[in-house]
NUGU-896853 format. One line per field, with one value per atom (N, C-alpha, C): residue number from 1; residue in one letter; atom name; x, y, z. Coordinates in steps of 0.001 Angstrom, whole numbers, m for minus. Layout:
REM NUGU-896853
i = c(NUM;...)
aa = c(a;...)
at = c(CA;...)
east = c(X;...)
north = c(Y;...)
up = c(Z;...)
END
This chain:
REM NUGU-896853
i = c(1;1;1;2;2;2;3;3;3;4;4;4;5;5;5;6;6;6;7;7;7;8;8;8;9;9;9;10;10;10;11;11;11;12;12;12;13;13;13;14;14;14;15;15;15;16;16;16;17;17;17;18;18;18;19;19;19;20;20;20;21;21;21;22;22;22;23;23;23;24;24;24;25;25;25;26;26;26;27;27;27;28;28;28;29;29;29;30;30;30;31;31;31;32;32;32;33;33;33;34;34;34;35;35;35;36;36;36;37;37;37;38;38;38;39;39;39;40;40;40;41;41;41;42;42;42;43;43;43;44;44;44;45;45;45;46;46;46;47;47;47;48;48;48;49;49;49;50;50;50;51;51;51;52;52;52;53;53;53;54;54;54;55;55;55;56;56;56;57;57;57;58;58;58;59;59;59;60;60;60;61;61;61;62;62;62;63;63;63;64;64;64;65;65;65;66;66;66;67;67;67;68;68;68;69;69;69;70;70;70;71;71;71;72;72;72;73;73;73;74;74;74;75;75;75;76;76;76;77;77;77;78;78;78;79;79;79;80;80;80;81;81;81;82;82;82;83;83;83;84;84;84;85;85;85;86;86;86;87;87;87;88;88;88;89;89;89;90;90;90;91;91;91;92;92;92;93;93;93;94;94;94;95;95;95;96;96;96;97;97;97;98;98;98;99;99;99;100;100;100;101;101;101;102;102;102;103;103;103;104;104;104;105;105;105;106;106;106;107;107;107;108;108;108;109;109;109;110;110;110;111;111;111;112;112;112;113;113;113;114;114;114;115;115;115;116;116;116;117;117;117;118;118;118;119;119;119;120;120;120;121;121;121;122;122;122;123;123;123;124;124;124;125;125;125;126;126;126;127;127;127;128;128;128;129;129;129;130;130;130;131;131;131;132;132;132;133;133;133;134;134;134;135;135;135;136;136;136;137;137;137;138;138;138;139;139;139;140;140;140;141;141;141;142;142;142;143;143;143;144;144;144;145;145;145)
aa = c(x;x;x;x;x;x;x;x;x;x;x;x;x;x;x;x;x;x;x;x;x;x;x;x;x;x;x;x;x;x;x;x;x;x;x;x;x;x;x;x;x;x;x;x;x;x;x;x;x;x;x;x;x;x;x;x;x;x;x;x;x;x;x;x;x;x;x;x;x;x;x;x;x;x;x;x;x;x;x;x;x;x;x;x;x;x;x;x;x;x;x;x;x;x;x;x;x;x;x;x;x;x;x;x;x;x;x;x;x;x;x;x;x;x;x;x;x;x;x;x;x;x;x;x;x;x;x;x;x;x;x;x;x;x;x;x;x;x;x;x;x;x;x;x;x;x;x;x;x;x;x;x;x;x;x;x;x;x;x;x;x;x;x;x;x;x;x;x;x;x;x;x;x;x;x;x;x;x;x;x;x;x;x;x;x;x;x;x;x;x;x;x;x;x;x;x;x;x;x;x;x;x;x;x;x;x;x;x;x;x;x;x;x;x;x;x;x;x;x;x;x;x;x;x;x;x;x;x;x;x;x;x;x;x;x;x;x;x;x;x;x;x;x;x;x;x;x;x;x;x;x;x;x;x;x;x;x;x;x;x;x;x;x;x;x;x;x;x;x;x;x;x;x;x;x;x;x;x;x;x;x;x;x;x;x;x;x;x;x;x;x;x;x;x;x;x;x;x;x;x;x;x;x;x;x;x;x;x;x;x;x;x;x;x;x;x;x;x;x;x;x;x;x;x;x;x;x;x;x;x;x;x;x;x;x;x;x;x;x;x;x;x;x;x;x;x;x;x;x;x;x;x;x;x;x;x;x;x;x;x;x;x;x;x;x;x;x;x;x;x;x;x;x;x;x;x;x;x;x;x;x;x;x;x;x;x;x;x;x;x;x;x;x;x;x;x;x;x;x;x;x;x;x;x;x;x;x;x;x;x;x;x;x;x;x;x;x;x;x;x;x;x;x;x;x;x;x;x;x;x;x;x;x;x;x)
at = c(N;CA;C;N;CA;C;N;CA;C;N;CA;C;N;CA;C;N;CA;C;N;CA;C;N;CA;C;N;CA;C;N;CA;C;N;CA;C;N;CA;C;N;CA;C;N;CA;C;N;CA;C;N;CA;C;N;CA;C;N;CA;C;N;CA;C;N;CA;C;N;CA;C;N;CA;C;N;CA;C;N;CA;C;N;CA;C;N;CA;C;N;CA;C;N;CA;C;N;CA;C;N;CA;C;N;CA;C;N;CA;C;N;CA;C;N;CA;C;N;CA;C;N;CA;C;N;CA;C;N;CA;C;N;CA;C;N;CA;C;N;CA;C;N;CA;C;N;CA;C;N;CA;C;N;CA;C;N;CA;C;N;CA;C;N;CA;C;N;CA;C;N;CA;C;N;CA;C;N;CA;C;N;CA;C;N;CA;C;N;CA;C;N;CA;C;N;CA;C;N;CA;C;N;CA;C;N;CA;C;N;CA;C;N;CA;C;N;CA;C;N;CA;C;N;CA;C;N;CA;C;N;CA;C;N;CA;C;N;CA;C;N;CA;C;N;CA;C;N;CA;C;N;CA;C;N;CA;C;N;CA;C;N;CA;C;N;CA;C;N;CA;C;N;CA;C;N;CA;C;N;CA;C;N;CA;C;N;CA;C;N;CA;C;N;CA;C;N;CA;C;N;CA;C;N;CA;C;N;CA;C;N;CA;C;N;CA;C;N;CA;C;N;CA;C;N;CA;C;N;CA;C;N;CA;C;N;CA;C;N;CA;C;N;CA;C;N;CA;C;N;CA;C;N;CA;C;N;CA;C;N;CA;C;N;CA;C;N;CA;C;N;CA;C;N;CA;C;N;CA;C;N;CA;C;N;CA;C;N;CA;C;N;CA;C;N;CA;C;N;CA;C;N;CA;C;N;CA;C;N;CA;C;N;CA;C;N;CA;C;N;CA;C;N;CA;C;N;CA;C;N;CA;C;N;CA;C;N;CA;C;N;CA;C;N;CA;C;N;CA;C;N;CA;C;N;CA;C;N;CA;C;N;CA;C;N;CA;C;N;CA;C;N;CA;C;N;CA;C;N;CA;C;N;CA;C;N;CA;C;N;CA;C;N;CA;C;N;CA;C;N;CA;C;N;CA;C)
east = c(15428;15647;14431;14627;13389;12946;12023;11417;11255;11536;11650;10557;10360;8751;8721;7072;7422;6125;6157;5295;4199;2872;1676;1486;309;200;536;506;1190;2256;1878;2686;3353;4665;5395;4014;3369;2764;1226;541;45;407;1786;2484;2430;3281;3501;1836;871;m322;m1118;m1173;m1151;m758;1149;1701;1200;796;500;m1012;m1642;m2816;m3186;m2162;m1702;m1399;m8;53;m425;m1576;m2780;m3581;m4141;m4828;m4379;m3324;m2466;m2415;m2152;m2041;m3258;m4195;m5617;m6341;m5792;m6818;m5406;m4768;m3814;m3286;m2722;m1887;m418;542;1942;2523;3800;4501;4156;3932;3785;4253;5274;6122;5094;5047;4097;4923;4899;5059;4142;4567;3733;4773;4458;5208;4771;5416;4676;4168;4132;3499;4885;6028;7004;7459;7205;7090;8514;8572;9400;9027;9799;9428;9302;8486;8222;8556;7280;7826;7481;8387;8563;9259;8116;8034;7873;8572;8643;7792;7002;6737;7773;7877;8840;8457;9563;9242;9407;8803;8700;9688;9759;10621;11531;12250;13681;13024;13011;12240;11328;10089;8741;8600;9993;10424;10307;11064;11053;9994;9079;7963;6684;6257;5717;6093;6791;7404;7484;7457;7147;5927;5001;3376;3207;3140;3154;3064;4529;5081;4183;3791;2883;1765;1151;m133;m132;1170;1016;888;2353;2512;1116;671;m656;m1929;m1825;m3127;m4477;m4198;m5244;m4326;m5615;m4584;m3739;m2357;m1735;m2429;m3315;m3972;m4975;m4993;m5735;m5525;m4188;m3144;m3248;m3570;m3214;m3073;m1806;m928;m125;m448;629;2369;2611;4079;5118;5054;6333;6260;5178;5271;5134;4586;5481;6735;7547;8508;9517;9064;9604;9147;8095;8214;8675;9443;9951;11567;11822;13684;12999;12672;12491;11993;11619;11753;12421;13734;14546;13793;12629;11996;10863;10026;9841;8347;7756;6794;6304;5325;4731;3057;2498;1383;211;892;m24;m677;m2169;m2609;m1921;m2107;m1264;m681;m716;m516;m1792;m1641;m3714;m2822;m3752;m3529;m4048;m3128;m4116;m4494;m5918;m6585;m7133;m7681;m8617;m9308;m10627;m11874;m10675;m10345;m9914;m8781;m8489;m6524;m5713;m4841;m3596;m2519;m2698;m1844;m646;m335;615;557;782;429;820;390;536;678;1477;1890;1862;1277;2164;2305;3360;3771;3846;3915;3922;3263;1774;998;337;m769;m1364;m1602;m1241;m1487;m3400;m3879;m5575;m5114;m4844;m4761;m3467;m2189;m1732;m2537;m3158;m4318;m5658;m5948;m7016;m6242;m4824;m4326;m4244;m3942;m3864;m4791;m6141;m6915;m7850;m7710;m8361;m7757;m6818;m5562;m6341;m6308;m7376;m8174;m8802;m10207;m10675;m9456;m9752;m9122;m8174;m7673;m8768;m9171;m10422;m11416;m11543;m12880;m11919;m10727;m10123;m10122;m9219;m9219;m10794;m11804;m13064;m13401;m12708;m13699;m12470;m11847;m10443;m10337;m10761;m10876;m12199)
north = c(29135;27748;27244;26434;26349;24909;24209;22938;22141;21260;19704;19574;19428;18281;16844;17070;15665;15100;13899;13240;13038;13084;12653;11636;11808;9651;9637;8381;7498;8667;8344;8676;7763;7972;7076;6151;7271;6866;5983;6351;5589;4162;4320;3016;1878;2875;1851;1325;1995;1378;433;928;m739;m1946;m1963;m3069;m4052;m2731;m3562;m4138;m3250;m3825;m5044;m5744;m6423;m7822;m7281;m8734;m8973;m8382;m8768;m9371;m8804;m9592;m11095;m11427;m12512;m13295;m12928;m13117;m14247;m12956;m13575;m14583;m14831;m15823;m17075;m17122;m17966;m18071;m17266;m17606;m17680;m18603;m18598;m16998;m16734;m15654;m14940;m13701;m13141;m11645;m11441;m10330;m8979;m7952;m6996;m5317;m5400;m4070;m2539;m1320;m582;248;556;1876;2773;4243;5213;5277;6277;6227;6374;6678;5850;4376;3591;2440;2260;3037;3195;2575;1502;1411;2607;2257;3098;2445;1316;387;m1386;m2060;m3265;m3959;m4920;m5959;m7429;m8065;m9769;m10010;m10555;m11572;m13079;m12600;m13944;m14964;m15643;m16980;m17347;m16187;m15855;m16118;m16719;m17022;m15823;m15187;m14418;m13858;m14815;m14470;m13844;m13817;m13335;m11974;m11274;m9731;m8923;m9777;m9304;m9568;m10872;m10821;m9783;m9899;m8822;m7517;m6644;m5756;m5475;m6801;m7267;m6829;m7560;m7661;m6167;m5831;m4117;m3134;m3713;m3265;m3372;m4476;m4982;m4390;m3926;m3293;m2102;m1609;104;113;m689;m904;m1168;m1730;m2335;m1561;m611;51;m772;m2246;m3110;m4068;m4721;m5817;m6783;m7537;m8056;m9163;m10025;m11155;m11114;m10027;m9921;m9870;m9465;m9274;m10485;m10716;m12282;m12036;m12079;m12082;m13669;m13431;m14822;m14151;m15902;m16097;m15472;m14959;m14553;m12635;m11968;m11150;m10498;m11650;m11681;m11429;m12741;m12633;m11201;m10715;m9623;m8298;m8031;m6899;m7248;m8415;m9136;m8727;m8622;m8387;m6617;m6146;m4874;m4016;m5113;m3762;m5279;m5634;m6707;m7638;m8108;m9159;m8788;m7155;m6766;m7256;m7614;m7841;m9512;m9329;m10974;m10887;m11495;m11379;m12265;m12410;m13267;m12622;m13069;m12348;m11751;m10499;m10261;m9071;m8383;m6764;m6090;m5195;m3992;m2414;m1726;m459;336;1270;1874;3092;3416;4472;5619;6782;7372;8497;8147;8866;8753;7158;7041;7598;8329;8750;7436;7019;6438;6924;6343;7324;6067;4918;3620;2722;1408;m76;m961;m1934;m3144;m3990;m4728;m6183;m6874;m8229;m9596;m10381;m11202;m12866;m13754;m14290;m15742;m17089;m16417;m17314;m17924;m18269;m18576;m17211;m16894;m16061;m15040;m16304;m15650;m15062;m15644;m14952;m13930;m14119;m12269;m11510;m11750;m10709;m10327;m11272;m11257;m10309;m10585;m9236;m8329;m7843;m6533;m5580;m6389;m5936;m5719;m6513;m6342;m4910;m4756;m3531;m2301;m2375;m1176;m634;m1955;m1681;m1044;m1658;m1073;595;610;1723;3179;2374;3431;4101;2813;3018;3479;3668;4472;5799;6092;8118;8027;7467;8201;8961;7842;8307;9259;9426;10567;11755;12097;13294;14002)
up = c(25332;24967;24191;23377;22294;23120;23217;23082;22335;22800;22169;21637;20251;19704;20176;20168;20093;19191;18674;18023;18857;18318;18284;18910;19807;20341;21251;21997;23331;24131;24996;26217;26690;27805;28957;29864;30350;31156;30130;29028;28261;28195;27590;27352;28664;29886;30863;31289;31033;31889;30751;29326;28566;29069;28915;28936;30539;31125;32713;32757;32162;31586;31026;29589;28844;29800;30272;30915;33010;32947;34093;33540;31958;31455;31056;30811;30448;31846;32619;34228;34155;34425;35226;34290;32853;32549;31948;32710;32678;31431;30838;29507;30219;29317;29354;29553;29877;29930;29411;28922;27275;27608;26711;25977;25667;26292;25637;25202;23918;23485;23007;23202;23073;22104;21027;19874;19726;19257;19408;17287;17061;15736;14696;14940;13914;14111;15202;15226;16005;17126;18147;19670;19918;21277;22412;23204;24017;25227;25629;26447;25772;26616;26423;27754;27931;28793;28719;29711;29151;30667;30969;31873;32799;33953;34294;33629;33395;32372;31324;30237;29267;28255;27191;26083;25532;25565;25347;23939;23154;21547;21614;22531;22699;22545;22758;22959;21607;21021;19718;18825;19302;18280;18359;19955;20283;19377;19632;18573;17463;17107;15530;14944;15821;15498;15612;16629;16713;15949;15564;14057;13043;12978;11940;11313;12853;12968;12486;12674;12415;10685;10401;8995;8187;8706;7719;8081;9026;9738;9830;10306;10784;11433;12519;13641;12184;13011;12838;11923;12878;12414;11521;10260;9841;8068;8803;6767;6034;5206;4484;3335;2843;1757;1420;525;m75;445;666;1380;683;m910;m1188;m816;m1055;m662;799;2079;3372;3467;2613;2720;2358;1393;641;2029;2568;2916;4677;4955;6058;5710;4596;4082;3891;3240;3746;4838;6157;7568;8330;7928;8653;9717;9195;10048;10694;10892;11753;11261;10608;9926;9916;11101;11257;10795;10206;9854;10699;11793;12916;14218;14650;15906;16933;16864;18549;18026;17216;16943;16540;17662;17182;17075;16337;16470;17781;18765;19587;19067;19024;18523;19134;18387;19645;18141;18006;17336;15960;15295;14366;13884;14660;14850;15339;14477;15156;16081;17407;18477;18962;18123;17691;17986;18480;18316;19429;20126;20880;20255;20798;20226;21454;21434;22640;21864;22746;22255;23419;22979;24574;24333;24147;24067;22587;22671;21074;20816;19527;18958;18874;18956;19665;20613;22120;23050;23309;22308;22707;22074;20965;20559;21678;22149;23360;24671;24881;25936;26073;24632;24140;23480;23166;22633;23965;25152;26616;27408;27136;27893;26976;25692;24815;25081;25436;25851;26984;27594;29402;29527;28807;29013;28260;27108;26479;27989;28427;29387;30857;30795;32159;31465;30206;30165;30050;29639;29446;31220;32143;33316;33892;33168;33976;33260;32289;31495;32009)
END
């Protein structure tokens, strides 16, 4: 029997300990609900989580930003393009493309291994959840490898 490939990057278990990461961090410093997604490097959910409460929409923006991040290979909140060509590369990946805080790339020694997104809150702080879950998770495989 031959084996399955698989793509580069993120794991199940990667993913699930971000997003939990993500919204503890959201938790503990009191932000609103917030939506947290993790993609692998074609810009595939992996996992995705809403917070009780949480705005229904938040799901998909999260995802979005995510999206965003990979697409542009820098955080979300960082793209600044004039509005018509937003718009244009927003009708070419059907919306998935928000140019606001709250999508990072997750990395490792400058490899893209695929992207976080949240939504919920101000756009600073889903960027502040997800960029906290990164961080923490950098500094968990360092002490587990």
């Amino acid at each position: 029997m031959t084996e399955t490939p698989r793509l580069p990057g993120l794991n199940l278990a990667d993913a699930d300990w971000l997003v939990a990461a993500a919204l503890a961090v959201g938790a503990e410093r009191g932000f609103p609900p917030l939506a947290v997604a993790v993609i692998d490097v074609s810009g595939a959910v992996i996992v995705l989580r809403r917070a009780d409460g949480g705005m229904p929409m938040t799901s998909r923006i999260a995802v979005a930003k995510a999206r965003t991040a990979l697409l542009a290979l820098q955080p979300s909140g960082l793209i600044k393009l004039p509005g018509a060509i937003v718009d244009s590369i927003q009708h070419l990946h059907d919306g998935d493309f928000i140019p606001f805080a709250g999508g990072i790339l997750v990395t490792d020694d400058g490899v893209v291994l695929g992207a976080a997104g949240a939504s919920g809150a101000h756009a600073s702080e889903d960027e502040e959840a997800v960029r906290t879950a990164v961080d923490r998770w950098h500094e968990y495989r360092s002490r587990t490898e």
